[in-house]
C-alpha positions as MATLAB code, in Angstrom:
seq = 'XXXXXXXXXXXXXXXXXXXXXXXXXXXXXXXXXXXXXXXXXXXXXXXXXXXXXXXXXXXXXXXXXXXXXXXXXXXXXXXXXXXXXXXXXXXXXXXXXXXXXXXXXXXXXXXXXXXXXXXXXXXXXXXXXXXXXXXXXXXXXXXXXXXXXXXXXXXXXXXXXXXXXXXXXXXXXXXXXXXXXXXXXXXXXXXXXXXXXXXXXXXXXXXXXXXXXXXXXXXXXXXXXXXXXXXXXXXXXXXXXXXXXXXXXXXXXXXXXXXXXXXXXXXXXXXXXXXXXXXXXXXXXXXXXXXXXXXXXXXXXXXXXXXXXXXXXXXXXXXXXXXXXXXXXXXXXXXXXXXXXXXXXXXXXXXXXXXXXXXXXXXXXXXXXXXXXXXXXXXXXXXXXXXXXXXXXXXXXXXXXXXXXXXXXXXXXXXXXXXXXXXXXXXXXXXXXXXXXXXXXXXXXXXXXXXXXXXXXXXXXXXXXXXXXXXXXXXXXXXXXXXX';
ca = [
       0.000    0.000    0.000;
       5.658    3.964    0.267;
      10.975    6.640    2.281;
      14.501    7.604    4.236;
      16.206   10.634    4.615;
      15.402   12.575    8.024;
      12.836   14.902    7.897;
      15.169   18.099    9.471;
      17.807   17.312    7.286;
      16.437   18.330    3.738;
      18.211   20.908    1.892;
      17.329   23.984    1.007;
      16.968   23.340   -2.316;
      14.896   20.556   -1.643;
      12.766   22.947    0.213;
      12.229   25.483   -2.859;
      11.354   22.346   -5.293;
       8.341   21.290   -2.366;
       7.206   24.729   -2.550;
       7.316   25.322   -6.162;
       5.843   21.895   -6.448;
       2.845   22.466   -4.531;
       2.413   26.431   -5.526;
       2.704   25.373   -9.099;
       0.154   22.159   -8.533;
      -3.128   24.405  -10.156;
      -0.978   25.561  -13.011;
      -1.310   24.235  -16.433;
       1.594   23.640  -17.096;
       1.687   21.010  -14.598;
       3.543   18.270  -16.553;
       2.282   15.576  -14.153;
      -1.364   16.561  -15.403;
      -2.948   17.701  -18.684;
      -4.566   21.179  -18.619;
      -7.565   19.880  -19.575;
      -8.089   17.577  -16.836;
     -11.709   16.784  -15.840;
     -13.345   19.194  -13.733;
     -17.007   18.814  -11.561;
     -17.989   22.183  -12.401;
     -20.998   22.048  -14.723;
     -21.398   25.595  -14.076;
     -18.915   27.684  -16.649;
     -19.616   30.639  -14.962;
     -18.201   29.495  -11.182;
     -15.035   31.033   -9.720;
     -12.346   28.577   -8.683;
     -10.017   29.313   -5.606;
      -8.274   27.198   -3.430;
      -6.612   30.252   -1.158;
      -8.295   33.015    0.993;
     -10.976   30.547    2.604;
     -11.605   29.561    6.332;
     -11.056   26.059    7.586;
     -14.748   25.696    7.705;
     -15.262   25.726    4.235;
     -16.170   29.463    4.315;
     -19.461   30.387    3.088;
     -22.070   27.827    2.478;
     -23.917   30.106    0.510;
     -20.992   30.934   -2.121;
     -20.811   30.371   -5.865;
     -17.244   30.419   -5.323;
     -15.710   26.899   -6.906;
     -13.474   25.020   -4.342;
     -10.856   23.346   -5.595;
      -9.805   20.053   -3.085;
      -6.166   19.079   -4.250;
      -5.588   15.629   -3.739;
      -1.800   14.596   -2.857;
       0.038   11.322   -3.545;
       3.334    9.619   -4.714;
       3.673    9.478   -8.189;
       6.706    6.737   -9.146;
       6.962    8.088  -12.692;
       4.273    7.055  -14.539;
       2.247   10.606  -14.538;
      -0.799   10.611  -16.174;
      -1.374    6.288  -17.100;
      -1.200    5.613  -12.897;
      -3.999    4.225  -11.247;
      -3.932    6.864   -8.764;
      -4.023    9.575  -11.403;
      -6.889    8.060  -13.262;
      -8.758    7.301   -9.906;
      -8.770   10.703   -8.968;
      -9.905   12.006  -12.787;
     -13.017    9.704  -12.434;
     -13.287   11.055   -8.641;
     -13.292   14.890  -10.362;
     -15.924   13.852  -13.067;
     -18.435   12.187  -10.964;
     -18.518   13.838   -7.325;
     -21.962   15.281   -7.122;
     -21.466   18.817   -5.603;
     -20.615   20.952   -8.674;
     -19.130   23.898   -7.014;
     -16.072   21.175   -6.295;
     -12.957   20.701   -8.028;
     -10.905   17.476   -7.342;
      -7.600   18.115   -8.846;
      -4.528   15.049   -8.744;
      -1.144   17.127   -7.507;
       1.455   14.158   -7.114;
       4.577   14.680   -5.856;
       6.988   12.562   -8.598;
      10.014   11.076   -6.467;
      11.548    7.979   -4.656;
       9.570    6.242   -1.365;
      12.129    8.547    0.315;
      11.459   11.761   -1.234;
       8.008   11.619   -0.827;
       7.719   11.201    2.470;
      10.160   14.127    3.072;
       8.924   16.038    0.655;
       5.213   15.927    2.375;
       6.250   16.974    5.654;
       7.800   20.250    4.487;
       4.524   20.631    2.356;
       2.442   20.014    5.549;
       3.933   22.835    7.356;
       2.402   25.321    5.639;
      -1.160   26.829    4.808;
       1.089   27.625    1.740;
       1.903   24.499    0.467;
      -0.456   22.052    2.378;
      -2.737   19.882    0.212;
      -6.117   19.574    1.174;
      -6.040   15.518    1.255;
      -2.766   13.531    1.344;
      -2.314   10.016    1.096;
      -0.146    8.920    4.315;
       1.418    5.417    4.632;
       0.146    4.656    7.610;
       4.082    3.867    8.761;
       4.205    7.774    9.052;
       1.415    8.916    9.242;
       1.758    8.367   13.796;
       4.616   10.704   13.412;
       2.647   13.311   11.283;
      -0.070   13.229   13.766;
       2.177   13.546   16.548;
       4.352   16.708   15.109;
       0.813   18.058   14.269;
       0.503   18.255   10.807;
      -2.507   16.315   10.631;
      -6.055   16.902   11.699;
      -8.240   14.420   13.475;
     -11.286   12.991   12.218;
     -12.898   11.023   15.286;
     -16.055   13.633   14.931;
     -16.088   13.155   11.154;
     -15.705    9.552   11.799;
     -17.892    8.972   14.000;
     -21.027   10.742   12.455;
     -20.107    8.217    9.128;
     -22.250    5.567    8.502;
     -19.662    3.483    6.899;
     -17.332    3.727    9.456;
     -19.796    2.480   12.223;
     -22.103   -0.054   10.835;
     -19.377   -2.408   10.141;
     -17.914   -1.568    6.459;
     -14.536   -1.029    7.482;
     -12.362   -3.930    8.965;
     -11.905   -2.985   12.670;
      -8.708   -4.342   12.689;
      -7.414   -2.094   10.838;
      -8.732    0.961   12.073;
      -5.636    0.589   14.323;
      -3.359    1.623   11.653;
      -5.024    5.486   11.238;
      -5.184    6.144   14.761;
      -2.246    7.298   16.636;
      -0.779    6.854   19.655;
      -2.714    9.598   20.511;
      -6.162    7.773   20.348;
      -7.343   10.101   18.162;
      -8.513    8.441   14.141;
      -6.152   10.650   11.209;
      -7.275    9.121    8.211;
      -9.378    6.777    6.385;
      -7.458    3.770    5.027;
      -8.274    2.823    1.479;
      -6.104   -0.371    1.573;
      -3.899   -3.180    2.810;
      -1.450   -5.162    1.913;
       0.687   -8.528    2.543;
       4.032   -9.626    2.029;
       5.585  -13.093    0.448;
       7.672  -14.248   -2.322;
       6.698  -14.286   -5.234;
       8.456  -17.192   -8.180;
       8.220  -17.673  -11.918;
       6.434  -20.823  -12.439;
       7.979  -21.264  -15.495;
      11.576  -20.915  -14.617;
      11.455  -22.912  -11.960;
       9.860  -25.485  -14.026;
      13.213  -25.186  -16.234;
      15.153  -25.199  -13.049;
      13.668  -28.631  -12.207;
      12.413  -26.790   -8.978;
       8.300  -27.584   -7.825;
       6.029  -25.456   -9.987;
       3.773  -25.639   -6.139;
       6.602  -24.192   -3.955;
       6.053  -23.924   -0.271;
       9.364  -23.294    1.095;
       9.889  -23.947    5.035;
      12.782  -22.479    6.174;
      15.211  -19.905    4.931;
      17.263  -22.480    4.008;
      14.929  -23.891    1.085;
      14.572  -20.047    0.076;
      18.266  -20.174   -0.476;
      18.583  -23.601   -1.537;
      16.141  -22.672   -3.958;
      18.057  -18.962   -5.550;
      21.431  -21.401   -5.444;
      19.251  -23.780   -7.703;
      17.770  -20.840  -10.127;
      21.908  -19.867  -10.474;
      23.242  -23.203  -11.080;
      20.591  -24.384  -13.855;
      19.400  -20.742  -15.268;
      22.749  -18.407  -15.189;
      21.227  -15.706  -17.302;
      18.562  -15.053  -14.481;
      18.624  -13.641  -11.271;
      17.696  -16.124   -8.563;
      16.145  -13.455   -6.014;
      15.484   -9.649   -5.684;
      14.787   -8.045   -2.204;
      15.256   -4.571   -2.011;
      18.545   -3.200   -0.116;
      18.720    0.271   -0.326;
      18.339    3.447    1.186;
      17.329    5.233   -2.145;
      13.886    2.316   -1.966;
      13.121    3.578    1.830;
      10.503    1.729    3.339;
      10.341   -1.014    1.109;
      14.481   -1.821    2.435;
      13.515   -1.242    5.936;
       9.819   -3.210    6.060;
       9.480   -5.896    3.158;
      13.065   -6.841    3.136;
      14.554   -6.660    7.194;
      11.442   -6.512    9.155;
      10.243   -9.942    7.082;
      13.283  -11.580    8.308;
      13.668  -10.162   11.089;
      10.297  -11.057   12.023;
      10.567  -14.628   10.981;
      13.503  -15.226   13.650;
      10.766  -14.612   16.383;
      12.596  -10.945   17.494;
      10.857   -7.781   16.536;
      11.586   -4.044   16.525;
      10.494   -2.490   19.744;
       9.768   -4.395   22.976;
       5.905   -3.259   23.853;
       6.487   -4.321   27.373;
       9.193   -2.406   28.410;
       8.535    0.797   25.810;
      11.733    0.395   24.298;
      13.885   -0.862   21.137;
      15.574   -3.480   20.441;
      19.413   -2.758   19.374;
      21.053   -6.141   19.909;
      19.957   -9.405   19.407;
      20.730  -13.026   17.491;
      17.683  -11.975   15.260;
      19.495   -9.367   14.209;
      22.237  -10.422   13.576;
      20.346  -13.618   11.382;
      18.428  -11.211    9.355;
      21.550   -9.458    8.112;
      23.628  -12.908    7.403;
      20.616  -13.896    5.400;
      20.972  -10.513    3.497;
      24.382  -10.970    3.369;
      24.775  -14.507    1.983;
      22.463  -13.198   -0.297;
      24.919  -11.066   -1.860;
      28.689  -12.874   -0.993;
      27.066  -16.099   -3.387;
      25.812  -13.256   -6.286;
      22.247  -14.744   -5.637;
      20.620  -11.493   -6.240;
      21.343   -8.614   -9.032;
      23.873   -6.204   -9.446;
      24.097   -3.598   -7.242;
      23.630   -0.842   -9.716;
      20.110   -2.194   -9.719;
      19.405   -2.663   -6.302;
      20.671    0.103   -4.658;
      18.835    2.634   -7.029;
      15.252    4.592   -6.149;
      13.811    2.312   -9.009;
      14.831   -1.029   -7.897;
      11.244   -2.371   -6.993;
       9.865   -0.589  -10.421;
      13.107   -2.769  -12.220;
      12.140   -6.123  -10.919;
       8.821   -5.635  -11.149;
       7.601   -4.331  -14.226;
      10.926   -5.298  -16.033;
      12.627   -8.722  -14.503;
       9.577  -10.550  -13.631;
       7.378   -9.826  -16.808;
      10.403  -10.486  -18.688;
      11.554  -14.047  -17.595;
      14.624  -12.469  -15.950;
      13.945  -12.777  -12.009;
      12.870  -16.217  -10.173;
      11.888  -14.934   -6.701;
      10.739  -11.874   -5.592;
      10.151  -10.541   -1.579;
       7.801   -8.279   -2.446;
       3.815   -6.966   -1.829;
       0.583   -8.369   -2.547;
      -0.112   -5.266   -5.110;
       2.394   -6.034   -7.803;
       0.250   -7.742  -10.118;
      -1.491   -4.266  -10.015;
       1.035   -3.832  -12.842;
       0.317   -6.151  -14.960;
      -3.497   -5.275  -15.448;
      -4.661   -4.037  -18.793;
      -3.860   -0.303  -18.208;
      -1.120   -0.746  -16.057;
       2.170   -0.147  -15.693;
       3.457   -2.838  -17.088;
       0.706   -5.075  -18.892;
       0.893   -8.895  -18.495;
      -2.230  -11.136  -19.309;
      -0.171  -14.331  -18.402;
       1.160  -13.615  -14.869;
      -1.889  -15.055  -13.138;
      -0.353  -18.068  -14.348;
       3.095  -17.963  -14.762;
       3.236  -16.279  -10.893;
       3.302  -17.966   -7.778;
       2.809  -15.971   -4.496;
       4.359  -18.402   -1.852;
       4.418  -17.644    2.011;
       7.484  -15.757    3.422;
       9.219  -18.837    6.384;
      10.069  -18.080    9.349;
      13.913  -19.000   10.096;
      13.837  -22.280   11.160;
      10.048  -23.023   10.391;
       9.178  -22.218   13.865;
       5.713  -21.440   14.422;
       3.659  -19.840   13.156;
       5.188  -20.731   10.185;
       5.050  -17.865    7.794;
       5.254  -14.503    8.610;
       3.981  -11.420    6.549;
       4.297   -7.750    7.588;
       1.090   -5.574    6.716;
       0.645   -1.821    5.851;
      -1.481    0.347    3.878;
      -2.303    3.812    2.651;
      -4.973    6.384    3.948;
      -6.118    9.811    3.072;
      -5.911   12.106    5.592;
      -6.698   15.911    6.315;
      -3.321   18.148    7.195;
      -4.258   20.699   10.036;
      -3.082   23.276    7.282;
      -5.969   22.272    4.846;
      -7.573   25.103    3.296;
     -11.101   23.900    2.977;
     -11.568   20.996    5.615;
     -15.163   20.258    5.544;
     -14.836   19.880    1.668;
     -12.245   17.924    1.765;
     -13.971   15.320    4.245;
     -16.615   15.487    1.863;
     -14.468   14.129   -0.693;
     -13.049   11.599    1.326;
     -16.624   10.042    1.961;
     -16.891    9.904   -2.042;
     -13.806    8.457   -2.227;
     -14.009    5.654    0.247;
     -17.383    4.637   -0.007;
     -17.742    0.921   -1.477;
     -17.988    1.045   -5.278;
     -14.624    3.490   -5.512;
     -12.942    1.605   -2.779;
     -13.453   -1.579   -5.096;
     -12.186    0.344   -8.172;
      -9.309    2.116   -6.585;
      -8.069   -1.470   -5.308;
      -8.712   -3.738   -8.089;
      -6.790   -1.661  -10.155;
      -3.658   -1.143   -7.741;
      -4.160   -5.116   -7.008;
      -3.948   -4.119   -3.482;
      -6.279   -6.182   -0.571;
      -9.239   -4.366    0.518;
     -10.145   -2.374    4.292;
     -13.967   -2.758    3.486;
     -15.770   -6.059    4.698;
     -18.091   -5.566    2.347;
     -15.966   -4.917   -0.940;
     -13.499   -8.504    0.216;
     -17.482   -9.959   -0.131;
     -17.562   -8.686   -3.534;
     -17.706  -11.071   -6.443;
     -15.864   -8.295   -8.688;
     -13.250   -8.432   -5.830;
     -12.729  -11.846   -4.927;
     -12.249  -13.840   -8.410;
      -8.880  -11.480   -8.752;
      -6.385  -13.727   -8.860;
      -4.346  -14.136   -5.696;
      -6.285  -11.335   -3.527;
      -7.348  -14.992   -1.642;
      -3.830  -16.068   -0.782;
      -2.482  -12.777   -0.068;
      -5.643  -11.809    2.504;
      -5.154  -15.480    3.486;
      -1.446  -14.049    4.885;
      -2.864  -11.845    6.500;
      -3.983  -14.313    9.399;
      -0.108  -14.086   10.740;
       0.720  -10.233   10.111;
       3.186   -8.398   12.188;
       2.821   -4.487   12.328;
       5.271   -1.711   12.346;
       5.856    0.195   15.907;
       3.538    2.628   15.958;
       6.013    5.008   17.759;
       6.489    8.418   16.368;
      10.434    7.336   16.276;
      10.009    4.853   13.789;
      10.428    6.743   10.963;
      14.115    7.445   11.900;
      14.749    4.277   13.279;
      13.318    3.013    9.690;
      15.900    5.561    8.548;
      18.840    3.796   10.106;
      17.909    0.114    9.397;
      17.839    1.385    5.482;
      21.654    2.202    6.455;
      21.936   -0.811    7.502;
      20.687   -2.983    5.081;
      22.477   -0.898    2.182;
      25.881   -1.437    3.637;
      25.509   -5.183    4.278;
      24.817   -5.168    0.408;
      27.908   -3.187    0.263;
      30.261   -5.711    1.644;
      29.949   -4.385    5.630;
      29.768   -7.476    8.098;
      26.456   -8.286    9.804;
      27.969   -8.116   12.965;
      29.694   -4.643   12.485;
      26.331   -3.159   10.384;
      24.069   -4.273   13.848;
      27.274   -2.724   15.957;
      26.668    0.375   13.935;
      22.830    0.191   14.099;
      22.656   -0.140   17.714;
      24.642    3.221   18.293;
      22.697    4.954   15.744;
      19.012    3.837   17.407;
      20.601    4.703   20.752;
      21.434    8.122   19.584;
      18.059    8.564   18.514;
      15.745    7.284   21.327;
      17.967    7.728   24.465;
      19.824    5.521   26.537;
      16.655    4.467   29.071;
      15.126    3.607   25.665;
      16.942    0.584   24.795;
      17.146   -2.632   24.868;
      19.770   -5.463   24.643;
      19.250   -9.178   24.466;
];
C-alpha cells in the first residue's frame, strides 16, 4: 500500500522544489497533469479558488468553486497511474458541482516523498487539502501536528460504524494519541513471489512452499546453477527504496527469527539481538554467493519498479520478496501489462527462520487519506473523502492497484474476490506483524535502510548491527533501549 532521509535534514533546495511543487500544482503547465483535466464544475460561470478561505469551508452560501487538491506519490508514470486516473473519475463524478478534485502528485523515490510531504504540511502555503499517508508515518505526522483528526467526522459516518470497514485495521489510522487521522483505502501482505515457469526449467516444484530460509536459499542457489542468465532473487537493499528496504526486506526476516523491533512491554527498542544479527547474514549470503542482481540495480530509487515491471514480466527474475499489489502492474492499463502472470506467478508464504511457528510470517501496511491541520477547505475535503471511500470506488481504486481491501463488504464482492491471488495474499494476513507505531520509527526506519544498504555493500552483519545499535541509541535515548 511507500521513504529515508530525516525529515530536518532536507536541503534547502529541496525545500524550494516542495514549494514550487505544490504552488505550481493548479498551473497548467503542470507536466504531471494535462490542462484539460476533468473538472465537476458544470457551471462555466463558477469562480475557482483554493486560497483566501476559512477552515470551515467558508461560506455555504458561495458560488465560489473550491478546488480540493488531492496529494500522492507518483513513481513516474504521470498521467497512465492508477492513482491519477482514480482521482480524474473522482473529479468527473462527485456530485457537488461547485467542487474541483484536482490530482497534484509529488513525482520522487519512497524517500522523497515522504520528506517532501512533511515540508509541504507545514504550511497553509503548500499544504494539500487531502494527502495520502502510509500509515508507517502517518503516527509521526499526527504527533508533530501536521494532521487533523477525524474522530467527529468519523464517527457521524455511517460506513465507518455499521461495520464496512475492517476494525482491525482501524488501528493503523489512529495514533498513539487515540485520536482516528485518516481513512485507510487499503492493505497489503508480504511473500515471495516465483516464476512458475523458470522454476519449471530449473527442475524446482512449480507448487513451492518453502519452510525455512534455508529452502529459500537452496532454492536462488538452484535458479543460479541451472538458469545463469537469471537472477535467482530480488529483495530490495537500499536506502534510495526507503521503506520497502527497511519493512518488506529486514522486518520480514527479522520477524521470521521470532525478534521484533520495539519491545511493547518495556517501551523500548531493540538494538542487539541473534535476530538481528540472522536477518543481516541472510541478506548478506544473499549477496557474498551473487544470488541477487547487481548492485547498480538494487541500490537505485527504481529497484522495486526494475524487478517488477521489467525482470519478472520479462523471464529475468525467479523470486521476488515483495507486496501483494504487484500484479497491479500487470493489469490491462497498467504499468506494465501482463495477461499471463496469473499463471506464470506464484505468491508463496514468506518462512520463518527455522520453520518455527507460526510458520510464515507477513508484515502488513497500507495507505490512507488524511486531512493536514493546514488544509484550506476541511469540511470539503472530508466530503471528498466520503466519495472516495465509499464501497464502489474503494473496489475500483483497489482492483486496479491489485492491493487487498479495508472494506468487509468490498473482500465480499464477487468483482473483488475472483482477482487472482487477492485470496492467498488476505489469506497471509492471518499471521501479520505491524510496524511500531512510535512516532520514532520513521528514523529508526531511517537507520535500518543504512543498515541494510551497507551489508549489500560488503559491511559485516555483525559490524552493520554494531553500527545500528549506536545509531538507534542516539536517537531514542539511553533508558530507551534494549539489549538481548
Amino acid at each position: 500500500m511507500a521513504r529515508g532521509k530525516r525529515f530536518w535534514s532536507i536541503s534547502t533546495s529541496l525545500v524550494l522544489c516542495t514549494t514550487l511543487l505544490f504552488a505550481c500544482s493548479n498551473n497548467s503547465n503542470n507536466t504531471n497533469k494535462p490542462s484539460n483535466s476533468p473538472s465537476t464544475s458544470a457551471d462555466t460561470g463558477t469562480k475557482e479558488t483554493n486560497a483566501g478561505s476559512t477552515n470551515d469551508g467558508g461560506d455555504k452560501g458561495s458560488t465560489e468553486k473550491k478546488v480540493i487538491t488531492i496529494t500522492y506519490r507518483d513513481d513516474g508514470i504521470g498521467e497512465e497511474g492508477v492513482m491519477y486516473k482514480w482521482i480524474q473519475e473522482l473529479a468527473a463524478n462527485f456530485p457537488d458541482k461547485n467542487v474541483e478534485i484536482k490530482a497534484t502528485p509529488i513525482q520522487a523515490s519512497e524517500g522523497d516523498y515522504f520528506a517532501k510531504i512533511a515540508l509541504a504540511l507545514k504550511s497553509k502555503d503548500t499544504a494539500p487539502d487531502i494527502v495520502t499517508e502510509d500509515t508507517f508515518i502517518l503516527n509521526s505526522d499526527a504527533s508533530a501536528g501536521y494532521l487533523t483528526p477525524l474522530d467527529d467526522k468519523v464517527s457521524a459516518w455511517e460506513d465507518w460504524t455499521n461495520g464496512s470497514f475492517i476494525e482491525a485495521l482501524k488501528k493503523g489510522v489512529t495514533a498513539s494519541d487515540g485520536k482516528v487521522y485518516g481513512v485507510p483505502y487499503n492493505t497489503d501482505s508480504r511473500g515471495l513471489w516465483y516464476n512458475k515457469t523458470l522454476f519449471k526449467q530449473a527442475g524446482l516444484p512449480e507448487e513451492w512452499t518453502p519452510k525455512n530460509w534455508d529452502e529459500v536459499l537452496d532454492a536462488a542457489r538452484t535458479i543460479k546453477s541451472k538458469l545463469p542468465d537469471v537472477v535467482p532473487i530480488w529483495m530490495n537493499m537500499g536506502k534510495a527504496t526507503g521503506e520497502a528496504t527497511s519493512m518488506q526486506t529486514y522486518e520480514m526476516l527479522l520477524y521470521g527469527t521470532g525478534e521484533r523491533l520495539y519491545d511493547n512491554d518495556t517501551g523500548k527498542w531493540i538494538t542487539k539481538s541473534q535476530g538481528i544479527v540472522d536477518a543481516l547474514t541472510f541478506i548478506q549470503t544473499i549477496n557474498k554467493e551473487k544470488l541477487g542482481p547487481p548492485l547498480s540495480k538494487v541500490l537505485n530509487g527504481q529497484a522495486g519498479n526494475t524487478a517488477t515491471r521489467e525482470y519478472l514480466p520479462q523471464g529475468k527474475l525467479a523470486i521476488s520478496l515483495d507486496g501483494s499489489w504487484i500484479t497491479g502492474n500487470y493489469l490491462e492499463g497498467g504499468a506494465a501489462p501482463w495477461p499471463e502472470y496469473k499463471d506464470v506467478l506464484g505468491f508463496a508464504p514468506m518462512p520463518t527462520s527455522k520453520g518455527q511457528a507460526p510458520g510464515s510470517i507477513t508484515l502488513a501496511g497500507g495507505w490512507a487519506l488524511s486531512i493536514p491541520a493546514n488544509a484550506q477547505h476541511k469540511d470539503e475535503a472530508w466530503e471528498v473523502i466520503k466519495f472516495a471511500l465509499n464501497k464502489e470506488n474503494s473496489k475500483k481504486l483497489v482492483i486496479a492497484s491489485g492491493n487487498i481491501t479495508v472494506r468487509a463488504d468490498v473482500g465480499s464482492d464477487p468483482e473483488y474476490t475472483q482477482m487472482p491471488f487477492n485470496q492467498i495474499a488476505t489469506e497471509y494476513l492471518k499471521n501479520a506483524e505491524f510496524r511500531p507505531a512510535q512516532d520514532k520509527y520513521p528514523e529508526v526506519s531511517t537507520q535500518i535502510q543504512t543498515m541494510v544498504e551497507s551489508v549489500a555493500s560488503g559491511t559485516s552483519a555483525q559490524d552493520a548491527a554494531n553500527k545500528y545499535a549506536q545509531d538507534v541509541t542516539r536517537i531514542v535515548g539511553e533508558d530507551k533501549i534494549l539489549e538481548k
